[in-house]
mmCIF file of the N, C-alpha and C atoms, coordinates in Angstrom:
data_MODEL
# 
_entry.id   MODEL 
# 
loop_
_atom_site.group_PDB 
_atom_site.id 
_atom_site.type_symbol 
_atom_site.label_atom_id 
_atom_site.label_alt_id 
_atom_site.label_comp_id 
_atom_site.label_asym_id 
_atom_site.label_entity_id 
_atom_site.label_seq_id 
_atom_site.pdbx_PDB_ins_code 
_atom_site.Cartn_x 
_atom_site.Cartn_y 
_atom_site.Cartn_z 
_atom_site.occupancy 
_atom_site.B_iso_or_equiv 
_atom_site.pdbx_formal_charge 
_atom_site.auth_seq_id 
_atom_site.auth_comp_id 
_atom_site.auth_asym_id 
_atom_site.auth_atom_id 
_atom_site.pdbx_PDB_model_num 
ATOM 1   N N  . UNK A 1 1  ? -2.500  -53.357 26.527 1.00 0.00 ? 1  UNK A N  1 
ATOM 2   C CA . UNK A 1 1  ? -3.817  -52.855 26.898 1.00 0.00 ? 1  UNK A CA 1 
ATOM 3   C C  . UNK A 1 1  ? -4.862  -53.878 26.478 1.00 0.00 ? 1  UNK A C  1 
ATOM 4   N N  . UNK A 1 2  ? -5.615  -54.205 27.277 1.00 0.00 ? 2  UNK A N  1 
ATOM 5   C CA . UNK A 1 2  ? -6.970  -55.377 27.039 1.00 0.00 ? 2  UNK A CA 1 
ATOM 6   C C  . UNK A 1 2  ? -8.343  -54.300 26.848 1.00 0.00 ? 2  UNK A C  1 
ATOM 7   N N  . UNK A 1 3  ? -8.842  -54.429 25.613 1.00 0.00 ? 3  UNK A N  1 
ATOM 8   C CA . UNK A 1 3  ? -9.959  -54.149 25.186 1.00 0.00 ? 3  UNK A CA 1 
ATOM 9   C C  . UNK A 1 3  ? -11.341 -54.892 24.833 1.00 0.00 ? 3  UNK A C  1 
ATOM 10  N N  . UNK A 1 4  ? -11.764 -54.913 25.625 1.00 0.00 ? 4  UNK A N  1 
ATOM 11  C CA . UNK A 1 4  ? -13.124 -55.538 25.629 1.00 0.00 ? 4  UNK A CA 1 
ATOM 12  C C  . UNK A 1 4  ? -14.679 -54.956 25.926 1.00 0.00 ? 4  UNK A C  1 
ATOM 13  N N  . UNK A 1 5  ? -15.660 -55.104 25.584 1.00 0.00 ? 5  UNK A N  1 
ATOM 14  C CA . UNK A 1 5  ? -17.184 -54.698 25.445 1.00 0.00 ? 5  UNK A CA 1 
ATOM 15  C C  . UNK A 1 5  ? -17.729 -55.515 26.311 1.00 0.00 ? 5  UNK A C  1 
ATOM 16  N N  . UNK A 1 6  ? -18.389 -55.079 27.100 1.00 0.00 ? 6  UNK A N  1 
ATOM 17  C CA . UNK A 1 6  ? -19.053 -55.677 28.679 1.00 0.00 ? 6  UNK A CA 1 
ATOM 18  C C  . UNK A 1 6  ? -20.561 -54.994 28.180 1.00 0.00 ? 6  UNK A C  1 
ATOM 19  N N  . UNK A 1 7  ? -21.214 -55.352 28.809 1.00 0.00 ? 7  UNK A N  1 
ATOM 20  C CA . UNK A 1 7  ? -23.008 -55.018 29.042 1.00 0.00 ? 7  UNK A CA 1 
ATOM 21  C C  . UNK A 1 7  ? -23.264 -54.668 29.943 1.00 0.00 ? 7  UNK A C  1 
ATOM 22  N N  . UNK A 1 8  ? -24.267 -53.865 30.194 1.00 0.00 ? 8  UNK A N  1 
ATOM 23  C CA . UNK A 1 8  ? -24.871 -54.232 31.794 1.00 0.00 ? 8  UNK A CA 1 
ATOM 24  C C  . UNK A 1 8  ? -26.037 -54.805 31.703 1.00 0.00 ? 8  UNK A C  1 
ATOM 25  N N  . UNK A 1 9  ? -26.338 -55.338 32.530 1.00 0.00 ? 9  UNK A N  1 
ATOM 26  C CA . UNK A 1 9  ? -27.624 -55.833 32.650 1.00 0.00 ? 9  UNK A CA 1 
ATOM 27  C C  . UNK A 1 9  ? -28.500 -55.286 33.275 1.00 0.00 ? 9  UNK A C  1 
ATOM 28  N N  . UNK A 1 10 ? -29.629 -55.903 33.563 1.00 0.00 ? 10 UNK A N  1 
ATOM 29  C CA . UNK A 1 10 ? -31.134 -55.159 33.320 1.00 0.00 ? 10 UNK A CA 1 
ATOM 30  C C  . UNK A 1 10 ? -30.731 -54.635 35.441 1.00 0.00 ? 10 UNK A C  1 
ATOM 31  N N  . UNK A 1 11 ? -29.993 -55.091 36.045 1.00 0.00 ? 11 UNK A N  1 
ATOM 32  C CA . UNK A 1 11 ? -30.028 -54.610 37.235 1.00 0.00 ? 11 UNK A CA 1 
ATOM 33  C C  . UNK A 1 11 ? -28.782 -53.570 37.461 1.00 0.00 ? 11 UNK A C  1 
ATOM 34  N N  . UNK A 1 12 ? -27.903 -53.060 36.469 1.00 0.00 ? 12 UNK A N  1 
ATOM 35  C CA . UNK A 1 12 ? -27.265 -51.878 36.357 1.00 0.00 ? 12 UNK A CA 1 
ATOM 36  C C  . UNK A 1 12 ? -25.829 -52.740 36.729 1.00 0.00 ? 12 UNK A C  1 
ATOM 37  N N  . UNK A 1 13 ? -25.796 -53.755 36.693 1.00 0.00 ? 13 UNK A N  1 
ATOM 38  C CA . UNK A 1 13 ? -24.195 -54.621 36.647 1.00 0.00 ? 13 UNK A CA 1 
ATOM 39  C C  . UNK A 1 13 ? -23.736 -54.532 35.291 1.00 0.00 ? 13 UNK A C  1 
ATOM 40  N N  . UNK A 1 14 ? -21.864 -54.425 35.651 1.00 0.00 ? 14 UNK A N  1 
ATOM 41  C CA . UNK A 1 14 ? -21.209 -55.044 34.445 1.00 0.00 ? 14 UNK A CA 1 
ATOM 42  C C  . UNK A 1 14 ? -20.630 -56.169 35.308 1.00 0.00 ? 14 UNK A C  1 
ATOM 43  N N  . UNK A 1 15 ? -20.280 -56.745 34.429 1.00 0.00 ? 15 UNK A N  1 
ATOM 44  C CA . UNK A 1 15 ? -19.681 -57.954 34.500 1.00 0.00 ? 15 UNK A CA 1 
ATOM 45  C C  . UNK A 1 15 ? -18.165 -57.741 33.858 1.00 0.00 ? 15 UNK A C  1 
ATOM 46  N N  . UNK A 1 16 ? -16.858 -57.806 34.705 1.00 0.00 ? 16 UNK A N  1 
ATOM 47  C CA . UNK A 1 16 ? -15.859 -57.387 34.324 1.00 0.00 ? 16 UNK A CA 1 
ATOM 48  C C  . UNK A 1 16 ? -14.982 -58.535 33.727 1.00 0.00 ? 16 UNK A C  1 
ATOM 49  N N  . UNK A 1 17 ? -14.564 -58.937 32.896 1.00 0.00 ? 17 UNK A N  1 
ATOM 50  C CA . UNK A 1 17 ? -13.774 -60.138 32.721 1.00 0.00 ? 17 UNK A CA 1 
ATOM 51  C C  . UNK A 1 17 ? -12.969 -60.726 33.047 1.00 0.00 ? 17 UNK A C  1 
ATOM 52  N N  . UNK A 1 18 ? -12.562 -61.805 33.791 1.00 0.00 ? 18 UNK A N  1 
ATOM 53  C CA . UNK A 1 18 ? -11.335 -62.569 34.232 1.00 0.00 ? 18 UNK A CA 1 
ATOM 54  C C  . UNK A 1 18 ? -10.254 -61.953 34.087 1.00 0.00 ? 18 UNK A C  1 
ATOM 55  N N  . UNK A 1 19 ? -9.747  -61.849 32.609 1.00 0.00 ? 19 UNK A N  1 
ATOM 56  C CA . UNK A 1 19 ? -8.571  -61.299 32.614 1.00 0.00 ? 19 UNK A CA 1 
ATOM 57  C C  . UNK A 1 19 ? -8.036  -60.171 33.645 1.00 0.00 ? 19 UNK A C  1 
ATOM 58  N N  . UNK A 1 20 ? -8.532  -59.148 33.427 1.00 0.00 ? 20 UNK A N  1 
ATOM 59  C CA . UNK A 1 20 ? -8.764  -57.684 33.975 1.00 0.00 ? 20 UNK A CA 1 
ATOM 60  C C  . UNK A 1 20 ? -8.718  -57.812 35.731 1.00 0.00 ? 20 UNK A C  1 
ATOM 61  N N  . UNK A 1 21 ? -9.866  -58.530 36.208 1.00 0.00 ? 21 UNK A N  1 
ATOM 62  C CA . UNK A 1 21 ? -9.779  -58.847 37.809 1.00 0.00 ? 21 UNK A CA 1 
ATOM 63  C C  . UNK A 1 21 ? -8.523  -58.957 37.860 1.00 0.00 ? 21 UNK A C  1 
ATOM 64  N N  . UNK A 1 22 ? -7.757  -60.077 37.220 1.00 0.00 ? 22 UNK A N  1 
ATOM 65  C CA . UNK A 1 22 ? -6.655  -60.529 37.781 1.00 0.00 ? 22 UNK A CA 1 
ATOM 66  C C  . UNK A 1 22 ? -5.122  -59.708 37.451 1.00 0.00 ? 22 UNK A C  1 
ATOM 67  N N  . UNK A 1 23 ? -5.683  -59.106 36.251 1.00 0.00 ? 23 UNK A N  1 
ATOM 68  C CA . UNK A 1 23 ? -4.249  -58.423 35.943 1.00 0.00 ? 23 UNK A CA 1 
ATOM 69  C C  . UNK A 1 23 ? -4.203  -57.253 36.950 1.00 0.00 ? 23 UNK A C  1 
ATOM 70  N N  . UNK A 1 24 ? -5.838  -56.721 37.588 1.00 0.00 ? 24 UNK A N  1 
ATOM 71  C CA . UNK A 1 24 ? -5.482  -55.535 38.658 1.00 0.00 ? 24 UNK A CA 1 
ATOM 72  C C  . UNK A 1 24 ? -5.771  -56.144 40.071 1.00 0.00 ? 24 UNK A C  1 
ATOM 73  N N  . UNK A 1 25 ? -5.927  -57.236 39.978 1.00 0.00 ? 25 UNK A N  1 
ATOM 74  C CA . UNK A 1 25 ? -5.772  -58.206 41.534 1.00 0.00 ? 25 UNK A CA 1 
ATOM 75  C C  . UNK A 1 25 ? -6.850  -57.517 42.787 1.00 0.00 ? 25 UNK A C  1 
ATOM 76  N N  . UNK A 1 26 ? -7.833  -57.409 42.311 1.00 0.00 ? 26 UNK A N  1 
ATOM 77  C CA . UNK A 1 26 ? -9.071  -56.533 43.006 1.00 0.00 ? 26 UNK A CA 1 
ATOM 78  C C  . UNK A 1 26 ? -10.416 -57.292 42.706 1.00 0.00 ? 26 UNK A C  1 
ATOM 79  N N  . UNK A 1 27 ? -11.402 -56.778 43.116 1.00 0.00 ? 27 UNK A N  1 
ATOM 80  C CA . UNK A 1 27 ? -12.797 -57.337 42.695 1.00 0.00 ? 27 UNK A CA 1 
ATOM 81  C C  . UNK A 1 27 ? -13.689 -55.504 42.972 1.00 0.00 ? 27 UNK A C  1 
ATOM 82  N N  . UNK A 1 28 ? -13.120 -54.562 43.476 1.00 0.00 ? 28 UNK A N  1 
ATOM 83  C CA . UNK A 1 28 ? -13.184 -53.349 43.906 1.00 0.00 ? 28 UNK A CA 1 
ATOM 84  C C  . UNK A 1 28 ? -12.538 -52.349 42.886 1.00 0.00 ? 28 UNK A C  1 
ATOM 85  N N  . UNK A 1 29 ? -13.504 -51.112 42.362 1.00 0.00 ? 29 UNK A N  1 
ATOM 86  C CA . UNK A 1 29 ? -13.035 -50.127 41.642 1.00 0.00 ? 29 UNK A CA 1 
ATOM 87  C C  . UNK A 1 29 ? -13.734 -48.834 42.086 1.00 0.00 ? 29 UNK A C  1 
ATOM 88  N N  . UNK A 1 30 ? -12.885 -47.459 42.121 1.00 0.00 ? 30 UNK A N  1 
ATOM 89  C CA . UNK A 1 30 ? -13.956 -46.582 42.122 1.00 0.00 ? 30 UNK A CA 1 
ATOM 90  C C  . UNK A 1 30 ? -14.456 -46.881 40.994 1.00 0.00 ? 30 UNK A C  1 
ATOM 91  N N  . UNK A 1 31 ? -15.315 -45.625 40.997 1.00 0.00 ? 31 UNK A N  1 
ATOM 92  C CA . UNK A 1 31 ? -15.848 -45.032 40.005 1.00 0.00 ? 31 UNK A CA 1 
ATOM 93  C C  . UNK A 1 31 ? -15.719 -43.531 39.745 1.00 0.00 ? 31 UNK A C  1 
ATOM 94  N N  . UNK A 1 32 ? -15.413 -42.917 38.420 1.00 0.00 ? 32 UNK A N  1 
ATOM 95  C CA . UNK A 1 32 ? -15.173 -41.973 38.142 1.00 0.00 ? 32 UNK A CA 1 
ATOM 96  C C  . UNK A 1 32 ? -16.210 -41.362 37.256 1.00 0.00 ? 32 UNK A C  1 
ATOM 97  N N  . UNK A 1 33 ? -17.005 -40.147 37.141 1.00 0.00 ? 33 UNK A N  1 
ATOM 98  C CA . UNK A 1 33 ? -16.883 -39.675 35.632 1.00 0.00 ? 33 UNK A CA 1 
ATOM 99  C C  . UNK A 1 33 ? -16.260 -38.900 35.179 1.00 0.00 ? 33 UNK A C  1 
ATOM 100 N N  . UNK A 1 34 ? -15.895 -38.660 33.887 1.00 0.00 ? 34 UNK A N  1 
ATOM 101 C CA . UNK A 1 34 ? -14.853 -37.739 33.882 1.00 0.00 ? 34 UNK A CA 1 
ATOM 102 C C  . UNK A 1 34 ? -15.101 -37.619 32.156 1.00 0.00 ? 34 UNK A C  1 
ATOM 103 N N  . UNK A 1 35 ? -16.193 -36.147 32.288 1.00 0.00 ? 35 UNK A N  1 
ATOM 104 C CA . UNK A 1 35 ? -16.950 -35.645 30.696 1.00 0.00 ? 35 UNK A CA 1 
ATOM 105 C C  . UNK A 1 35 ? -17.903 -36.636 30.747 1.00 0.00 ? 35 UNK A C  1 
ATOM 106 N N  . UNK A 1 36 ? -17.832 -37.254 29.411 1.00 0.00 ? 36 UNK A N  1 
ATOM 107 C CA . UNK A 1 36 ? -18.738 -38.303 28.688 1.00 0.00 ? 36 UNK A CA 1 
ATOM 108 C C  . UNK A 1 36 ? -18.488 -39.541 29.049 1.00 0.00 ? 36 UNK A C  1 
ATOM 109 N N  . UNK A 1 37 ? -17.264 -40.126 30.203 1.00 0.00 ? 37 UNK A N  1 
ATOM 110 C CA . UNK A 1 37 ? -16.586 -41.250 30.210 1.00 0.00 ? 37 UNK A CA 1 
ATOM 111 C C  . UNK A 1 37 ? -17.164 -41.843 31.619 1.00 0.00 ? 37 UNK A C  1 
ATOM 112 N N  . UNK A 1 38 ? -16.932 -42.863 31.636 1.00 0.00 ? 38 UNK A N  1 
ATOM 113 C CA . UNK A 1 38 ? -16.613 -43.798 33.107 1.00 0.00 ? 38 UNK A CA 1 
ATOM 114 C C  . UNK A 1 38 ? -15.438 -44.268 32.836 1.00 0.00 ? 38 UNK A C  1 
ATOM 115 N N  . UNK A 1 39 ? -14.626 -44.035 33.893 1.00 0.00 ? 39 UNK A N  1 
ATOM 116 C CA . UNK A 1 39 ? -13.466 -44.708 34.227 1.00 0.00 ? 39 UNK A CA 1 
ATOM 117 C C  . UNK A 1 39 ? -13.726 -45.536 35.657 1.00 0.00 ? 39 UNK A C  1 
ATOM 118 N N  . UNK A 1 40 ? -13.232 -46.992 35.422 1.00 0.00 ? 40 UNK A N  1 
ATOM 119 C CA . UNK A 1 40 ? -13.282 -47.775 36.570 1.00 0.00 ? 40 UNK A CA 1 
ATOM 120 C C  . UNK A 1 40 ? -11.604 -47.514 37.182 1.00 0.00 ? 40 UNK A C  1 
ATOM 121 N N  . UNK A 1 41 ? -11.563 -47.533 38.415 1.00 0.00 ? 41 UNK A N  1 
ATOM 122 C CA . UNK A 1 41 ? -9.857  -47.265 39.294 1.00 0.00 ? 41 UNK A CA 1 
ATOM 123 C C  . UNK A 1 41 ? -9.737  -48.406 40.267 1.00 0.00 ? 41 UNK A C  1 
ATOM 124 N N  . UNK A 1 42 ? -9.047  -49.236 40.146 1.00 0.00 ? 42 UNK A N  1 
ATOM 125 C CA . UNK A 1 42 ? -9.000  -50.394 40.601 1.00 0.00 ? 42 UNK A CA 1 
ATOM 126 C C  . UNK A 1 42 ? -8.282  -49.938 42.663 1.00 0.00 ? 42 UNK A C  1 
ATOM 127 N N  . UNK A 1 43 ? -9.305  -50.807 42.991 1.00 0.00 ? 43 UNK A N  1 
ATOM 128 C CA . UNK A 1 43 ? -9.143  -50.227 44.691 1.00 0.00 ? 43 UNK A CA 1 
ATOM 129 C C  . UNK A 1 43 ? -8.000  -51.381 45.269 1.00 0.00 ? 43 UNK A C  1 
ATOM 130 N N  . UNK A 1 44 ? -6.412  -51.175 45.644 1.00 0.00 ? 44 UNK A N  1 
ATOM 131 C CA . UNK A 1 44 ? -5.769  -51.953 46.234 1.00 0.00 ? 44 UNK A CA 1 
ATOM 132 C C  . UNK A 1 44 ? -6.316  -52.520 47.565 1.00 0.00 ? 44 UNK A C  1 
ATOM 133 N N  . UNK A 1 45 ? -6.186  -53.749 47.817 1.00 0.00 ? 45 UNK A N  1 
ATOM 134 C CA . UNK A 1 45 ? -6.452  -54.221 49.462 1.00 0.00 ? 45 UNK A CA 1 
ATOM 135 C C  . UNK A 1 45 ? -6.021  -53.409 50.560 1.00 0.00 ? 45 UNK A C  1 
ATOM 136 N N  . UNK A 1 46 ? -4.726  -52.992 50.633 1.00 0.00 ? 46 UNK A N  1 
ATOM 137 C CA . UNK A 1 46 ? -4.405  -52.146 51.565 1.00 0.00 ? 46 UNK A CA 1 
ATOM 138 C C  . UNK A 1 46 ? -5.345  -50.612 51.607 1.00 0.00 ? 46 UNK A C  1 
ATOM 139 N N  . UNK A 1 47 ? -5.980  -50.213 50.632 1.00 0.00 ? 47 UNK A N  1 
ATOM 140 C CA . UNK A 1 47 ? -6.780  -48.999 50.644 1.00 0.00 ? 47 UNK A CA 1 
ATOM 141 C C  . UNK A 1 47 ? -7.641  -49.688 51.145 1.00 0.00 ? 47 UNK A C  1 
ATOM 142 N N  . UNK A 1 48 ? -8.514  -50.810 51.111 1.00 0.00 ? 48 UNK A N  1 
ATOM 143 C CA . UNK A 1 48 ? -9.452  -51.307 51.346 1.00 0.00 ? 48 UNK A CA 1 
ATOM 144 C C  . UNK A 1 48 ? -10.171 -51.890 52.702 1.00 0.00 ? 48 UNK A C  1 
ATOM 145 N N  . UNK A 1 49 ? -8.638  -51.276 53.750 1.00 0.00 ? 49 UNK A N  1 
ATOM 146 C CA . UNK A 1 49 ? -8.662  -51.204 55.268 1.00 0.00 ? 49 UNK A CA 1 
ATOM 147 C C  . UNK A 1 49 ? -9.220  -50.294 55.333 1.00 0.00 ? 49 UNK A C  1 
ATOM 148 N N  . UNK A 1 50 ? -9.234  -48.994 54.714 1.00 0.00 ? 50 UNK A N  1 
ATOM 149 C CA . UNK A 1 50 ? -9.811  -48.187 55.086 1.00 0.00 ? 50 UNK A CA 1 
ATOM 150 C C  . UNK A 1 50 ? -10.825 -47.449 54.715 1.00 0.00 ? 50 UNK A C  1 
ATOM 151 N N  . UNK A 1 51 ? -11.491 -48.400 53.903 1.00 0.00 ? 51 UNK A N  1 
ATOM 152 C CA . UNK A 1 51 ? -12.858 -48.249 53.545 1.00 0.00 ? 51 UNK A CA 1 
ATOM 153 C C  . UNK A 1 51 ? -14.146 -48.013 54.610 1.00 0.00 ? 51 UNK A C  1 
ATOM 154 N N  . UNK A 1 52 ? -14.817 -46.973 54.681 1.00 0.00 ? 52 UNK A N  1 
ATOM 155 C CA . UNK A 1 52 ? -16.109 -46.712 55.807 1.00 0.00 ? 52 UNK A CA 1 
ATOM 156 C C  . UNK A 1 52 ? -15.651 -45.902 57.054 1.00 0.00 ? 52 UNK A C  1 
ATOM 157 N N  . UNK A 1 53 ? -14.129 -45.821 57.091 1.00 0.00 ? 53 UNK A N  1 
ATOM 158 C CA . UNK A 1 53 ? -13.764 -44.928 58.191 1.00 0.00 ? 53 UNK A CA 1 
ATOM 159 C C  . UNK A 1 53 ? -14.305 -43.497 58.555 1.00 0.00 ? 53 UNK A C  1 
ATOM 160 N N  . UNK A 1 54 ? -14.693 -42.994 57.476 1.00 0.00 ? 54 UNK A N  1 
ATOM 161 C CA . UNK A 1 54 ? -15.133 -41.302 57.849 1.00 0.00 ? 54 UNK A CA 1 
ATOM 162 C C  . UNK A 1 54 ? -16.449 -41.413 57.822 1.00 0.00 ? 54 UNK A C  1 
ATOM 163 N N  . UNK A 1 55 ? -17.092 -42.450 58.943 1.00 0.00 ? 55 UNK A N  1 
ATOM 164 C CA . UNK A 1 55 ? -18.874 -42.544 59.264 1.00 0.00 ? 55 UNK A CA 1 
ATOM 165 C C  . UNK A 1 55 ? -19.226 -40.671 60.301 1.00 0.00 ? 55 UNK A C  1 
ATOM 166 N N  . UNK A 1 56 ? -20.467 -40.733 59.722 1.00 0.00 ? 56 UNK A N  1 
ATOM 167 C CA . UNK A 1 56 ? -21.026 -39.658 60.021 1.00 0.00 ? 56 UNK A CA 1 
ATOM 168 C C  . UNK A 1 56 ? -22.647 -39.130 58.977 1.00 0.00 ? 56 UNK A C  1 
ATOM 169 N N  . UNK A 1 57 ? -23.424 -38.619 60.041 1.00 0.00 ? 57 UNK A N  1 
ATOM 170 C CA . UNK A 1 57 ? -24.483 -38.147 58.705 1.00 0.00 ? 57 UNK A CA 1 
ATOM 171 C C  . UNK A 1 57 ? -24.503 -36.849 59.009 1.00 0.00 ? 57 UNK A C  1 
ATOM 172 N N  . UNK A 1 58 ? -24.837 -36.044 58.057 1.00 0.00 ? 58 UNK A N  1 
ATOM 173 C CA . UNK A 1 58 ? -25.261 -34.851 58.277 1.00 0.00 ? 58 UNK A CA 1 
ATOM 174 C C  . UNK A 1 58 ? -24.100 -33.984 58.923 1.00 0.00 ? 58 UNK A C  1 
ATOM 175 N N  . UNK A 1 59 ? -22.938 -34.037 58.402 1.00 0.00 ? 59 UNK A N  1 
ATOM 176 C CA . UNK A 1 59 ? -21.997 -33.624 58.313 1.00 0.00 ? 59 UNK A CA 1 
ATOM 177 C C  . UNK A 1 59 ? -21.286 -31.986 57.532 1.00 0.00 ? 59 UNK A C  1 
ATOM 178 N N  . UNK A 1 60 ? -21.164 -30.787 57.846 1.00 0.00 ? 60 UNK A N  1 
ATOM 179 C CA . UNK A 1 60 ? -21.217 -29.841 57.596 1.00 0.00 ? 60 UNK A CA 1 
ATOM 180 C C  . UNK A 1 60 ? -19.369 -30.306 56.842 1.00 0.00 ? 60 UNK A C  1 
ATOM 181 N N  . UNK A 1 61 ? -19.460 -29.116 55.584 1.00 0.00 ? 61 UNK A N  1 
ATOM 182 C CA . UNK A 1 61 ? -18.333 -29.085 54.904 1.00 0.00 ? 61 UNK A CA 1 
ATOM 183 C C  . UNK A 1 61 ? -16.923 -29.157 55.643 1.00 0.00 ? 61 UNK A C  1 
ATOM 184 N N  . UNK A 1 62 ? -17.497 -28.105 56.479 1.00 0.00 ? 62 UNK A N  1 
ATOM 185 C CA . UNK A 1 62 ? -16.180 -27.885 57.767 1.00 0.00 ? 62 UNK A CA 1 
ATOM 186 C C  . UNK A 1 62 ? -15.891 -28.943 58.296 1.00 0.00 ? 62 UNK A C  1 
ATOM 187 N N  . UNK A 1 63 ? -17.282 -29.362 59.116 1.00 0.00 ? 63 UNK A N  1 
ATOM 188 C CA . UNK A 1 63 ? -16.973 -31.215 59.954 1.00 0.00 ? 63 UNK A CA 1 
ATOM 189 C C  . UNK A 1 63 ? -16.327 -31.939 59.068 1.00 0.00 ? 63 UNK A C  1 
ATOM 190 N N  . UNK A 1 64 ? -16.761 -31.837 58.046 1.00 0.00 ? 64 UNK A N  1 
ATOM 191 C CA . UNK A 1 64 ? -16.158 -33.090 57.322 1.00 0.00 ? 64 UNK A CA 1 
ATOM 192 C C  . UNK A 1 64 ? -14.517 -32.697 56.895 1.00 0.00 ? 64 UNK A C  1 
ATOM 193 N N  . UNK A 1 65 ? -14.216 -31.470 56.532 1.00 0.00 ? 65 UNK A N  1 
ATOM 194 C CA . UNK A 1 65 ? -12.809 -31.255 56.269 1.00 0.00 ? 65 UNK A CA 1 
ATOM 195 C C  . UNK A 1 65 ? -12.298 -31.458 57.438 1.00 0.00 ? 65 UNK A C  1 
ATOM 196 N N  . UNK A 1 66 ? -12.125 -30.918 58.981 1.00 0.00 ? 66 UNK A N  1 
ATOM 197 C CA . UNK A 1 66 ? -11.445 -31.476 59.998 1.00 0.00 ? 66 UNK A CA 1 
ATOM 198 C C  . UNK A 1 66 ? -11.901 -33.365 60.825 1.00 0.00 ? 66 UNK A C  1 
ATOM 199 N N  . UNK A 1 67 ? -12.841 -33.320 60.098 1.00 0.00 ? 67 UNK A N  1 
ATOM 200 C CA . UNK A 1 67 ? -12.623 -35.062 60.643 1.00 0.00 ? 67 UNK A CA 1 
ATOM 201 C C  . UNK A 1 67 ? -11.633 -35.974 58.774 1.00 0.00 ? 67 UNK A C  1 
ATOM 202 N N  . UNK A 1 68 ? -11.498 -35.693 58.081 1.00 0.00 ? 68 UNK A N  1 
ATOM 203 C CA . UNK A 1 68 ? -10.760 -35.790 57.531 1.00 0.00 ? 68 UNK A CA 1 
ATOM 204 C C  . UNK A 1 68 ? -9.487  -35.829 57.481 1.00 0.00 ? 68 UNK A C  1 
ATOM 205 N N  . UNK A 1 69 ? -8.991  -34.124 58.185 1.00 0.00 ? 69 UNK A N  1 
ATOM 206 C CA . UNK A 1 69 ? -7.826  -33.974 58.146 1.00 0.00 ? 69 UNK A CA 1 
ATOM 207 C C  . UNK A 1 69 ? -7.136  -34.964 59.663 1.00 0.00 ? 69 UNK A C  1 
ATOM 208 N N  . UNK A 1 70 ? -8.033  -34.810 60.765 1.00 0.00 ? 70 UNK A N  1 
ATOM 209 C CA . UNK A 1 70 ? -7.367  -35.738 61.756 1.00 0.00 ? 70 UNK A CA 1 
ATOM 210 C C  . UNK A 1 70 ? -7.531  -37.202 61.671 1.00 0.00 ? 70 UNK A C  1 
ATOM 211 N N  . UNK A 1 71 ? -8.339  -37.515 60.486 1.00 0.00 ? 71 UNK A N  1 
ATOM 212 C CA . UNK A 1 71 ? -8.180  -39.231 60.342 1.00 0.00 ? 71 UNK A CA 1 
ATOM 213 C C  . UNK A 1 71 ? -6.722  -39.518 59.289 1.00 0.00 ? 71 UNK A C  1 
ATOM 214 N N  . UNK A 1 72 ? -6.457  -38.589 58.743 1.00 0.00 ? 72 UNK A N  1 
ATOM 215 C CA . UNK A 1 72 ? -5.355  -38.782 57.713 1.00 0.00 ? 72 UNK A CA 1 
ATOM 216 C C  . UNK A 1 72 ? -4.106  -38.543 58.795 1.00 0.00 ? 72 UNK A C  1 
ATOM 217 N N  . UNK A 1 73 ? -4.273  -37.495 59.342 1.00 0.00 ? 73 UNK A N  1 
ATOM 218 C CA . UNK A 1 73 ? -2.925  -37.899 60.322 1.00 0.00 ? 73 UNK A CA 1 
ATOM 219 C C  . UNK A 1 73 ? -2.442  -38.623 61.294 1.00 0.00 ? 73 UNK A C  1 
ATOM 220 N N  . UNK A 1 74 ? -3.998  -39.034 61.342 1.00 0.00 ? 74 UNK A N  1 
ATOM 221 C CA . UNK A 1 74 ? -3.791  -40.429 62.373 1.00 0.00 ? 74 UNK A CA 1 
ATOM 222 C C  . UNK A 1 74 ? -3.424  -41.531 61.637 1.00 0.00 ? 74 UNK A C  1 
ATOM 223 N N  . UNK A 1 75 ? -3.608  -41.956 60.308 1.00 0.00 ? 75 UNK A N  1 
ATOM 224 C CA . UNK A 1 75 ? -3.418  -42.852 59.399 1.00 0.00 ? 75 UNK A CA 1 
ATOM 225 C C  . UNK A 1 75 ? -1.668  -42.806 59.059 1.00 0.00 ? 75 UNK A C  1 
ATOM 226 N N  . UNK A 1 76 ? -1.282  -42.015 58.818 1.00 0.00 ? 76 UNK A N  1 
ATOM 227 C CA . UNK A 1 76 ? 0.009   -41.681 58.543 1.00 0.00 ? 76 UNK A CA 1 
ATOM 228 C C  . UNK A 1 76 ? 0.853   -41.949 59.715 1.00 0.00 ? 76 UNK A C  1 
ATOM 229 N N  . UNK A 1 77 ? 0.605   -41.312 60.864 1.00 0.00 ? 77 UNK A N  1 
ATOM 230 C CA . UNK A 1 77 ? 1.266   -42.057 62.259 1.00 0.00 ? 77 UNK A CA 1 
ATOM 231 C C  . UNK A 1 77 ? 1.172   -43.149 62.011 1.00 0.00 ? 77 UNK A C  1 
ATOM 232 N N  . UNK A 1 78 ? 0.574   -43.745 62.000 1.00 0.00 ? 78 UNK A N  1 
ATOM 233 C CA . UNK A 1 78 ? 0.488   -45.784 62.285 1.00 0.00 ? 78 UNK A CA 1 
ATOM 234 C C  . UNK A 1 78 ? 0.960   -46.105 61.158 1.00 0.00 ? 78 UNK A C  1 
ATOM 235 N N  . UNK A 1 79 ? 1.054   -45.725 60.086 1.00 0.00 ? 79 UNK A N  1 
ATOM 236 C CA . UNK A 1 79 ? 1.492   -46.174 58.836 1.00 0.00 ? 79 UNK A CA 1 
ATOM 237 C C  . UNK A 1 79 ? 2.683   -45.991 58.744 1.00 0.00 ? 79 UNK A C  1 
ATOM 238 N N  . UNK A 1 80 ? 3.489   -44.907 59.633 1.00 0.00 ? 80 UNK A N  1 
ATOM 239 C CA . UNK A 1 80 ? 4.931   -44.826 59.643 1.00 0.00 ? 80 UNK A CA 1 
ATOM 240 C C  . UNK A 1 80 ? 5.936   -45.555 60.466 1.00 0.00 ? 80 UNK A C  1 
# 
């Protein structure tokens, strides 16, 4: 486990360290909170195809659960 103290700076960046980029081979993380914490989740390239796919504004809970559910099964077809 690599433990290290990062800052942010005055424009709300951290700056993540070399090591770390490379041991999770990304430049991409979510973001989580979870309680009192941030957890960073390192985003694989292959997830990273499908980043921006579920465009839409003003999207009702419903819309958004069935354009969801038919982009995931369309994802899974081609992926199989």
């Amino acid at each position: 486990m690599i433990v290290e103290i990062v800052k942010v700076d005055k424009n709300g960046r951290i700056y993540l360290p070399a090591s770390l980029r490379k041991k999770f081979g990304t430049g991409s993380f979510y973001i989580e909170e979870r309680g009192d914490e941030i957890v960073l989740i390192p985003i694989r390239k292959r997830i990273m195809k499908y980043y921006g796919i579920f465009k839409g504004e003003n999207l009702s809970a419903e819309e958004l659960d069935k354009l969801i559910e038919e982009k995931t099964e369309k994802l899974l077809r081609d992926e199989l």
